[in-house]
C-alpha positions in Angstrom: 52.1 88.1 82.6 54.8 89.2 84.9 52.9 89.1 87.7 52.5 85.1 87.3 56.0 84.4 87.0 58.1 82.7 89.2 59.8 85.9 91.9 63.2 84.0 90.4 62.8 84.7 86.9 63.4 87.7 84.6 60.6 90.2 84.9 59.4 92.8 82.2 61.1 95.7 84.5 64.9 93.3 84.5 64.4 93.3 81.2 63.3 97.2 80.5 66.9 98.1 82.5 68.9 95.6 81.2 68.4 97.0 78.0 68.7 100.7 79.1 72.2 99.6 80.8 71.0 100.2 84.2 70.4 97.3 85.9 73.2 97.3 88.4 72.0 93.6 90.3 71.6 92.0 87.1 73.6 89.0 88.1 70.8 88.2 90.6 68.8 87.4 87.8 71.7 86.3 84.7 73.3 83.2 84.7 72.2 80.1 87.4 70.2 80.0 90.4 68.8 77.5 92.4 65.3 77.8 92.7 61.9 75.7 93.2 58.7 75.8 90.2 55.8 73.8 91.5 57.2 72.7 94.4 60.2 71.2 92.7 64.1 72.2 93.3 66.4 73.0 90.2 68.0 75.8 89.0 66.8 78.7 86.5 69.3 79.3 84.1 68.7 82.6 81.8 71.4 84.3 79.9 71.3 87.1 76.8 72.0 86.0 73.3 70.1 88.1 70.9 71.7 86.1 67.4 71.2 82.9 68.5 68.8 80.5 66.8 68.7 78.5 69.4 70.3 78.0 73.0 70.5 75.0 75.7 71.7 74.1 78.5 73.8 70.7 78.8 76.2 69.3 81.2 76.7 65.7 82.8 72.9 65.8 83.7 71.6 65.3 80.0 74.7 64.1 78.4 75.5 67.1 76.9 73.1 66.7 74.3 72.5 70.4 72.9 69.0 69.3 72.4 67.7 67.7 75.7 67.3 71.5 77.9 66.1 73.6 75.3 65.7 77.0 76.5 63.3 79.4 75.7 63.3 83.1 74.8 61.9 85.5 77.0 59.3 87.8 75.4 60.3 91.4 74.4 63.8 91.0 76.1 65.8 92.2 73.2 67.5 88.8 73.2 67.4 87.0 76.7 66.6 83.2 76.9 65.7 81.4 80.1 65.2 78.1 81.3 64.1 75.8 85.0 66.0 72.5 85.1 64.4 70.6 88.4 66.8 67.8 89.8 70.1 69.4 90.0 71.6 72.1 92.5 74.4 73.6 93.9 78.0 71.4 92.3 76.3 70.9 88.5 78.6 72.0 86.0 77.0 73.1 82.4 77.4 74.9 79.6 75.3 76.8 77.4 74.5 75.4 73.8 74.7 78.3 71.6 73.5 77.9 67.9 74.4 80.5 66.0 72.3 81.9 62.7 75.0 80.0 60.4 73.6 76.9 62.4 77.1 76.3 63.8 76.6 75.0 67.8 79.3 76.1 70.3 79.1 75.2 73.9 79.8 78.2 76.0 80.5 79.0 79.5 78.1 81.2 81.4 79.0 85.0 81.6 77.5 85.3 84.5 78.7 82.1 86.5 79.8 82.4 89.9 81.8 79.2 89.8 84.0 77.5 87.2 85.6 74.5 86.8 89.8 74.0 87.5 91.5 74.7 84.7 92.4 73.3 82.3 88.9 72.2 82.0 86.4 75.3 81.0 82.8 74.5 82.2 80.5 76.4 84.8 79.5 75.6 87.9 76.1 76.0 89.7 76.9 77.7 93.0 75.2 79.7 95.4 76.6 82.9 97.2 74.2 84.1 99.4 73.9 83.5 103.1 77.6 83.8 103.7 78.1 84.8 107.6 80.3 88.1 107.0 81.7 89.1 110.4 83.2 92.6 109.2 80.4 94.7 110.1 82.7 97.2 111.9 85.3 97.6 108.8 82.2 98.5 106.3 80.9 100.8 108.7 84.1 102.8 109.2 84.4 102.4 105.6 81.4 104.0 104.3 82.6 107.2 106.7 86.4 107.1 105.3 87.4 109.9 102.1 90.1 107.2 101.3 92.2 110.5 99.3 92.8 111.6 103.3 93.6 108.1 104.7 96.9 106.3 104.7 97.4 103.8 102.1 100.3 101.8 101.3 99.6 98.3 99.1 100.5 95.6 99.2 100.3 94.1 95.0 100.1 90.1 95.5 99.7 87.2 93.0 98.3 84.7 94.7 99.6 82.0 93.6 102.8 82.8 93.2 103.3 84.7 96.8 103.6 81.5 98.8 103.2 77.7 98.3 103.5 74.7 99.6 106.6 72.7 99.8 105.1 70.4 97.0 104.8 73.0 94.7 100.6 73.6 95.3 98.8 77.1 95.7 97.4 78.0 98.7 93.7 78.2 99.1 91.7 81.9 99.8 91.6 80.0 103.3 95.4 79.0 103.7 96.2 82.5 102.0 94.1 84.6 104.3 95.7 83.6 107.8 99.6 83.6 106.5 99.3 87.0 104.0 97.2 88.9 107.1 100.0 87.8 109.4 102.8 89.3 106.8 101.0 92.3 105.8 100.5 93.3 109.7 103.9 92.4 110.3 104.9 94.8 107.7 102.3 97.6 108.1 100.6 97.6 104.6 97.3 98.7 104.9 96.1 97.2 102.0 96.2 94.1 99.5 96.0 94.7 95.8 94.8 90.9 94.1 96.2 90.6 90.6 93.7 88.2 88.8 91.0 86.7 90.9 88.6 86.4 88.3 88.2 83.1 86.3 91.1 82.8 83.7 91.9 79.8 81.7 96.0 80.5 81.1 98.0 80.9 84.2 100.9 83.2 81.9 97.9 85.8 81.7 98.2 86.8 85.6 94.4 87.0 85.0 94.8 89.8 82.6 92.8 87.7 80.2 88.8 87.0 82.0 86.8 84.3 80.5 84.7 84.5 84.0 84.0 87.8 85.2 81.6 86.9 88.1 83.4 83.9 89.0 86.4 84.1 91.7 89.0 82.0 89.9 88.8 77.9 91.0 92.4 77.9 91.6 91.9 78.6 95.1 88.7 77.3 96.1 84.8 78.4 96.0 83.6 81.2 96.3 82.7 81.3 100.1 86.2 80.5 100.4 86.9 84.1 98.6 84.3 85.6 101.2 86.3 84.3 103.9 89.5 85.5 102.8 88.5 89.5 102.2 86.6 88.7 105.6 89.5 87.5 107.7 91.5 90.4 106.1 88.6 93.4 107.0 88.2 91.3 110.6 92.2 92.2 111.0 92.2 95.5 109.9 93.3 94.9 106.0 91.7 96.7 102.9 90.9 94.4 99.7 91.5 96.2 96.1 91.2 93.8 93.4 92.4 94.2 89.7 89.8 94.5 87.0 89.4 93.7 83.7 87.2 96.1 81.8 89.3 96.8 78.8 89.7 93.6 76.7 88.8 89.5 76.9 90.4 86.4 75.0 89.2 84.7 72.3 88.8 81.2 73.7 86.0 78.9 72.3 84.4 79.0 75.3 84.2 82.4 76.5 82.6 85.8 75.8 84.0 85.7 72.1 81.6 85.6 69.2 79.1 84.4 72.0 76.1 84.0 70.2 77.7 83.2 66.6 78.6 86.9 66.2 80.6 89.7 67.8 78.1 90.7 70.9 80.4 91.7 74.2 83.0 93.0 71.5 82.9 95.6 68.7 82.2 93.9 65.4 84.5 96.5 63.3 87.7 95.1 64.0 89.3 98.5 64.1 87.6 98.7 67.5 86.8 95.3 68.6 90.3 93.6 68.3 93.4 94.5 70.3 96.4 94.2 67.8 99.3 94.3 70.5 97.3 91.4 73.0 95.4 89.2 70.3 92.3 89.8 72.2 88.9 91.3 71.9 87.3 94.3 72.9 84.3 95.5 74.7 81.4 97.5 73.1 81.1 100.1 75.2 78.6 101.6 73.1 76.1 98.8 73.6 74.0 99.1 77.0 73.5 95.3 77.5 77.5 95.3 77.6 78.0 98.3 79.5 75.8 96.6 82.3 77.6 93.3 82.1 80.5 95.8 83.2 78.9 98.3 85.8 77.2 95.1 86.8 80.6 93.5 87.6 82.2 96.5 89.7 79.2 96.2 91.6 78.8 92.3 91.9 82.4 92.3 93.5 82.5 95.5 95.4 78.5 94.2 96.9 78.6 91.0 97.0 82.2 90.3 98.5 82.6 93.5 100.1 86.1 94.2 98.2 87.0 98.0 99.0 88.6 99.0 96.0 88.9 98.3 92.0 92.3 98.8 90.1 90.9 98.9 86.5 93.6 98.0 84.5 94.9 99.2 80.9 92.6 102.2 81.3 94.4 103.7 78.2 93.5 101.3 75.7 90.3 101.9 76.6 90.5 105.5 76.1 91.8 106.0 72.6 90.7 104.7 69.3 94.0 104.2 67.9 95.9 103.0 70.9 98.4 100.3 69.2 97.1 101.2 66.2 99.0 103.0 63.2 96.7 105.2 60.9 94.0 103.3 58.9 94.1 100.5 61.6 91.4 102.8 63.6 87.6 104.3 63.4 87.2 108.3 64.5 84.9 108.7 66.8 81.9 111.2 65.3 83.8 114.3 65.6 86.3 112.8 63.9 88.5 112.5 67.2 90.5 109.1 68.5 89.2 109.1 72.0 86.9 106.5 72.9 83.3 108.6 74.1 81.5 105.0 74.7 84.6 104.4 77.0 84.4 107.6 78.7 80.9 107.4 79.0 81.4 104.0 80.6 83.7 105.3 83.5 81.9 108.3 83.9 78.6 106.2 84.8 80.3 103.6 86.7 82.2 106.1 88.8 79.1 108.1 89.8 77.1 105.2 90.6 80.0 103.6 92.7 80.1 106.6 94.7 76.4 106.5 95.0 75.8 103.1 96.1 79.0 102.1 98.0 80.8 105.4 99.5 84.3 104.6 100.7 84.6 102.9 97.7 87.9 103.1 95.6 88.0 103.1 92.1 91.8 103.0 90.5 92.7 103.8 87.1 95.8 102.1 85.7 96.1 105.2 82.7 99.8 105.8 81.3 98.9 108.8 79.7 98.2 112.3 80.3 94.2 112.2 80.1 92.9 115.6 81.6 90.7 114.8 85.0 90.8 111.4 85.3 90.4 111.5 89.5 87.9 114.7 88.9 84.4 114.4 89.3 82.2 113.6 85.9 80.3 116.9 86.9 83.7 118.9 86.1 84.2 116.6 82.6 86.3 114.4 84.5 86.2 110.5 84.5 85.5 110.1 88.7 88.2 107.7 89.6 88.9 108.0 93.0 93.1 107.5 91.9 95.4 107.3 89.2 98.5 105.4 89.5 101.2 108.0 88.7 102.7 105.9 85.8 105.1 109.0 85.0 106.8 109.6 88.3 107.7 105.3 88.2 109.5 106.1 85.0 111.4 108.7 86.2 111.9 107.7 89.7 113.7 103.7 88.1 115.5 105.6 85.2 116.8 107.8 87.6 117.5 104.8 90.4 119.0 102.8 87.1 122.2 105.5 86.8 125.6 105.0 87.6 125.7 107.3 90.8 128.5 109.2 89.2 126.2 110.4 86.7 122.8 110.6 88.4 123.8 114.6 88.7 122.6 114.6 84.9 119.5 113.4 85.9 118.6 115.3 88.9 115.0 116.4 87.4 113.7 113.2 87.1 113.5 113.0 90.6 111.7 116.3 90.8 109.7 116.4 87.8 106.8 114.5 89.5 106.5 117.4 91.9 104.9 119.5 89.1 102.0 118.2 88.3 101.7 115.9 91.7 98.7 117.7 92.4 97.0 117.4 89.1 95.2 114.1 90.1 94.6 112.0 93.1 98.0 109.6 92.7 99.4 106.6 93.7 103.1 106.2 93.3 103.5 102.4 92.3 106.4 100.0 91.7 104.5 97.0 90.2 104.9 93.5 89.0 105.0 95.2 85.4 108.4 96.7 86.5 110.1 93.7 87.7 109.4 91.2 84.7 110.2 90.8 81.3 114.1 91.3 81.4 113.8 94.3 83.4 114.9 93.0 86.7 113.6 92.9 90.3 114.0 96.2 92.1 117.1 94.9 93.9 118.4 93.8 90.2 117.4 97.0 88.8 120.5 98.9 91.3 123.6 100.0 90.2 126.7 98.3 91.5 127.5 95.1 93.2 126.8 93.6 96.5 125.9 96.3 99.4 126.0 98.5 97.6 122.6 97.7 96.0 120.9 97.1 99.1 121.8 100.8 100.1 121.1 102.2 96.8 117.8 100.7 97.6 116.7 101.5 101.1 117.6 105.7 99.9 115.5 104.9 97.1 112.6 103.7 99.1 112.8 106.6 101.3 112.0 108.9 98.5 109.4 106.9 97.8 107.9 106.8 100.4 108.2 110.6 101.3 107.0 111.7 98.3 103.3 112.7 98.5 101.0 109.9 96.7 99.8 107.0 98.1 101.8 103.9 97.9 101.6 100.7 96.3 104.9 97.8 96.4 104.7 93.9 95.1 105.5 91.1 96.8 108.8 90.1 97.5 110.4 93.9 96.7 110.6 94.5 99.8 112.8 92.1 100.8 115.0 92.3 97.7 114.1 89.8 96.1 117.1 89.1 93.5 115.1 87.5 90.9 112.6 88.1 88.3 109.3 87.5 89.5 107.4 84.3 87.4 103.7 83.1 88.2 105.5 79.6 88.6 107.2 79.6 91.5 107.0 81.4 94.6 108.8 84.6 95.5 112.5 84.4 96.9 111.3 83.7 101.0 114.6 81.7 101.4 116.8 84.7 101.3 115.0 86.1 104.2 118.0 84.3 106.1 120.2 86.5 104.8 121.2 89.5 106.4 120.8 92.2 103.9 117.6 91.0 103.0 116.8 90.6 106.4 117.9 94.4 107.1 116.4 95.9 104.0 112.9 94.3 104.9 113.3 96.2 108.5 114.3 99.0 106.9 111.2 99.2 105.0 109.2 97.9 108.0 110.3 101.1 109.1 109.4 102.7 106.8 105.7 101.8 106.7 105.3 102.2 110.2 106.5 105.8 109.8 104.2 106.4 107.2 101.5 105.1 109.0 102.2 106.5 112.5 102.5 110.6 111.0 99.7 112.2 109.1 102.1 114.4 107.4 102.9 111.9 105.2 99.3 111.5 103.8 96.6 113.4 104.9 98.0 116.6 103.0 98.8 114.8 100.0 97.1 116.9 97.6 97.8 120.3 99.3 100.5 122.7 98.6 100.6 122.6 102.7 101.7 119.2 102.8 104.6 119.1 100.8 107.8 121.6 100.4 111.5 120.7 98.8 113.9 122.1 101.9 117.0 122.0 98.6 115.8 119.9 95.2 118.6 121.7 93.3 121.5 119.9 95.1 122.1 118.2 91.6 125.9 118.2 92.1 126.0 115.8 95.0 122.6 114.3 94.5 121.0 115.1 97.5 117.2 116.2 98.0 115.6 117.2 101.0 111.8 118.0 101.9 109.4 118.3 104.0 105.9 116.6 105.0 103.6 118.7 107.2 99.4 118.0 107.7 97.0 116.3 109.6 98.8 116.6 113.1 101.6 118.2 115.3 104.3 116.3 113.7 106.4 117.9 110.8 108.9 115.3 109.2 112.4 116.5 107.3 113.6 114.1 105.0 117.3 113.8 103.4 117.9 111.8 101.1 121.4 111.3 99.5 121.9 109.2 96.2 125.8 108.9 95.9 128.7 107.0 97.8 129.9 109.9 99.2 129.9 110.5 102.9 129.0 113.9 103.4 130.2 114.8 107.3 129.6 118.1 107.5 126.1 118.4 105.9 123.6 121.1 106.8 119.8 121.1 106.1 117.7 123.9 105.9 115.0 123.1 108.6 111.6 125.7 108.9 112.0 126.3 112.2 113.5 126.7 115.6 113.3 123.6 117.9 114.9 120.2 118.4 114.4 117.7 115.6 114.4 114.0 116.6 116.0 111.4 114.6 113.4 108.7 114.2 114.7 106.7 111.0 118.2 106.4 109.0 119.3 103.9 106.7 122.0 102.7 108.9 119.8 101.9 112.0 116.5 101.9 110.4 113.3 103.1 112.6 114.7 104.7 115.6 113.0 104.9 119.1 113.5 108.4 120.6 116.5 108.2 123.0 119.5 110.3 124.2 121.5 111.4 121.2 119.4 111.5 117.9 117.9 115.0 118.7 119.3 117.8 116.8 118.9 121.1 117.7 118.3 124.2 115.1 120.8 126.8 115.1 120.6 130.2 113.8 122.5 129.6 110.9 121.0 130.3 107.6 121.5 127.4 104.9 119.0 126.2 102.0 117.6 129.8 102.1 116.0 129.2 105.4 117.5 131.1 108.7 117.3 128.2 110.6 119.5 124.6 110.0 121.0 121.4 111.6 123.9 119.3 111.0 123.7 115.7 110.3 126.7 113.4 109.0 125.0 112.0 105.8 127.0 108.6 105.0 127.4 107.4 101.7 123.8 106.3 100.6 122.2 108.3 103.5 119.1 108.4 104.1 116.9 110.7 107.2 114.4 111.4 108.8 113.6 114.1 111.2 110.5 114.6 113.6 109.7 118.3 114.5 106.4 120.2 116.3 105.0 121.8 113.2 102.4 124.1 115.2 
């Protein structure tokens, strides 16, 4: 029999791994695809609902008449139903027409589309998403060479729709996005772009947090080609793609994954596990293979088929623990009578392992607040194989600390240093995110203690910690140019007060910054050895100063000083590990400094910090430093 079928259609083998959760192209064959059946053009629709009665395909084509396309079920598929339509193509929009057991009829949007109507209307669209003429052959070759935990990486986290807009008020296209974010970002010296909520969405407020189309880029800004262009464009100048994904929970809308086949299928049917209390949404079975591969399926589909470099998987967490925003009797055990999720860990474990295997260079990012063991250690070693945790601990301490009253920051010294002691636990990256500058709790620039200048300087010191600090880096848009606002999905960040000069000066400053960052080694290719990182003084907790050092991956050392008070300290002294001349190349009151007469200090033989050698350096109020030195 399978020999005799159409090449397009599900095959005994698609269905065998399917149902083993190990078909990894799956949404070659899922979902709608033009095709020809005796010499006639259509497209083969074929989609998995194992509860149904009865499922059809409708749309503008038939009326919507649940009856007119009835599709059929494919033999010993464990639930898959298929179906050729001849006489419409690329541009139809349709729904599936699921009847349940209870005989109720829902009209559902494809899981697998690759296209979806605008909001607010809900349907699929046929679309096709091969043949695209990708010109970043260079970028995915260097790529598949790279160890991204030894290369550079400082993100850039964007909403799309919300990072720049016309003067009428609309979005810009992937196309219109692509030319004008490349330009910023190089003119910055990000290496990367981090895409909150590409994937379809119904509800703007959701930042795409909430999927109803998982292998659809969202409509909002065009077709999917017109997403191909835009991560091509970015790889053909030089810019990484990481895109957030949604793996932990889905809405409940009527036309989605929910209760897709009259039942609970994608989600757990216990409520316990299937429904998020805190969100109002629904969670995935992770226990189910068909689901699982919907999932694995999806890293790969984006990662594959639109060459993305990296996945940020958000709410990792949730996924993780049985009874996360639960209280006791809202949760199920797991069978050794334990609240971590094993279906969920089982899920990343596989994922990981097989990203790594079929797309080296790969990134996979896990968004996890807590303190799971070996979540950037390999599955091999009973960890979960992400390839980097966002350090979710050292943001907490880093803005409480940032959030004192200088006078008292003394108090609060050890937040700043904390981090250090388990920095090389995992594979981090230090992040200041949208989640940090919304809901009441103030843009970064709001977030700073006392008024005019002096928050702007409080600032630019704080962003040179960050950026010293070892971790990979990760800022959102319009931070760092402080914006003064809360950041809303309506409106576009603050450009405007770009014409002001200390917003002008602060996004130098951090233009900087970045180009330091990229421009020494020091300050990433070491950051998870003990080599690459040593506090010169981190118990200066009276005058809140710290000072450090970066070393790795060249000739260049770098000696930073960092002082978080308004007090101008003339006559400071930093221990520095050497003899030698150290060159000025950054300070918060000049910014990025080309090496001239005057900013080299020598080392004199004068111990201080514990060290035999130091220099002297007038710190201002708010000071901030950074020395160059020959490390060898």
């Amino acid at each position: 029999m399978t020999a005799q079928r159409d090449p397009h259609r599900l095959t005994d083998m698609d269905c065998y791994l399917f149902g083993n959760g190990t078909h990894y192209e799956i949404y070659e064959k899922l979902g709608a695809h033009t095709a020809v059946e005796d010499g006639r053009e259509g497209v083969y629709f074929a989609v998995w609902a194992p509860h149904a009665k009865a499922v059809g395909v409708v749309g503008d084509f038939n009326g919507w008449d649940a009856s007119a396309c009835r599709m059929e079920p494919v033999p010993s598929s464990g639930g898959l139903w298929e179906l050729f339509v001849p006489g419409i193509g690329v541009g139809t929009v349709y729904k599936f027409a699921v009847t349940g057991q209870s005989g109720v009829t829902v009209f559902k949007a494809d899981p697998f589309a690759n296209q979806a109507e605008v909001r607010p209307k809900s349907a699929s669209v046929v679309a096709d998403i091969t043949g695209f003429d990708w010109q970043d052959g260079d970028w995915m070759k260097k790529r598949a060479r790279k160890d991204p935990v030894r290369e550079p990486m400082a993100i850039y986290e964007v909403h799309l729709g919300s990072w720049m807009r016309h003067p009428d008020g609309r979005m810009y296209t992937y196309r219109e996005a692509a030319d004008r974010l490349t330009d910023y970002v190089h003119e910055m010296g990000y290496t990367h772009v981090e895409l909150m909520g590409i994937a379809e969405h119904p509800f703007d407020g959701s930042w795409g947090y909430q999927v109803t189309g998982y292998y659809a880029p969202t409509s909002r800004y065009g077709t999917p080609r017109d997403f191909m262009y835009f991560v091509d464009h970015l790889h053909r100048n030089g810019i990484g793609v990481i895109l957030d994904w949604v793996p932990a929970h889905f809405p409940r809308d009527e036309h989605g994954l929910a209760r897709f086949d009259g039942q609970p299928l994608f989600e757990y049917e216990d409520p316990r596990k299937g429904e998020h209390p805190d969100w109002g949404t629904l969670v995935f079975d992770y226990g189910r293979n068909e689901v699982s591969n919907f999932l694995i399926a999806n890293a790969m589909f984006w990662v594959e088929r639109f060459h993305v470099d990296g996945l940020r998987v958000d709410a990792v967490a949730s996924m993780l623990y049985l009874d996360y925003g639960r209280r006791d009797g809202e949760w199920v055990p797991n069978q050794y009578g334990g609240k971590e999720n094993l279906e969920a860990v089982q899920l990343f474990r596989h994922l990981n392992s097989m990203m790594k295997q079929r797309n080296p260079g790969v990134m996979t990012i896990a968004e996890e607040s807590t303190a799971w063991p070996g979540v950037t250690h390999d599955p091999e070693d009973g960890g979960l194989g992400f390839t980097f945790k966002w350090n979710m601990g050292w943001m907490h301490d880093f803005l409480e600390y940032m959030k004192q009253d200088p006078l008292f920051r003394k108090y609060h010294h050890n937040q700043m240093t904390f981090g250090m002691t388990y920095a090389r636990s995992e594979n981090f990256i230090l992040v200041l995110s949208h989640d940090e500058v919304v809901h009441l709790k103030c843009s970064m620039l709001g977030k700073m203690p006392g008024l005019g200048v002096d928050k702007y300087k409080n600032l630019k010191v704080g962003y040179t910690f960050f950026m010293g600090h070892p971790g990979k880096k990760l800022l959102f848009m319009g931070q760092d140019f402080g914006q003064p606002t809360e950041w809303s999905e309506d409106r576009e960040i603050s450009w405007p007060v770009l014409e002001e000069p200390f917003h002008q000066d602060l996004a130098s400053y951090f233009r900087g910054l970045l180009h330091i960052y990229r421009q020494f080694p020091a300050m990433w290719s070491e950051d998870q050895d003990e080599f690459g990182f040593e506090w010169i003084n981190c118990d200066d907790a009276d005058r809140s100063i710290f000072s450090f050092m970066r070393r790795g991956g060249g000739k260049d050392g770098l000696v930073f000083v960092c002082n978080f008070t308004p007090v101008a300290r003339p006559d400071y002294r930093v221990g520095v590990p050497k003899k030698g001349r150290y060159t000025l190349v950054l300070n918060t009151e000049e910014g990025l400094i080309h090496e001239r007469k005057g900013h080299i200090y020598t080392a004199a033989h004068r111990e201080c910090d514990g060290r035999e050698w130091s220099i002297g350096y007038p710190l201002p109020a708010y000071g901030a430093a950074v020395f160059r030195y020959h490390a060898e």
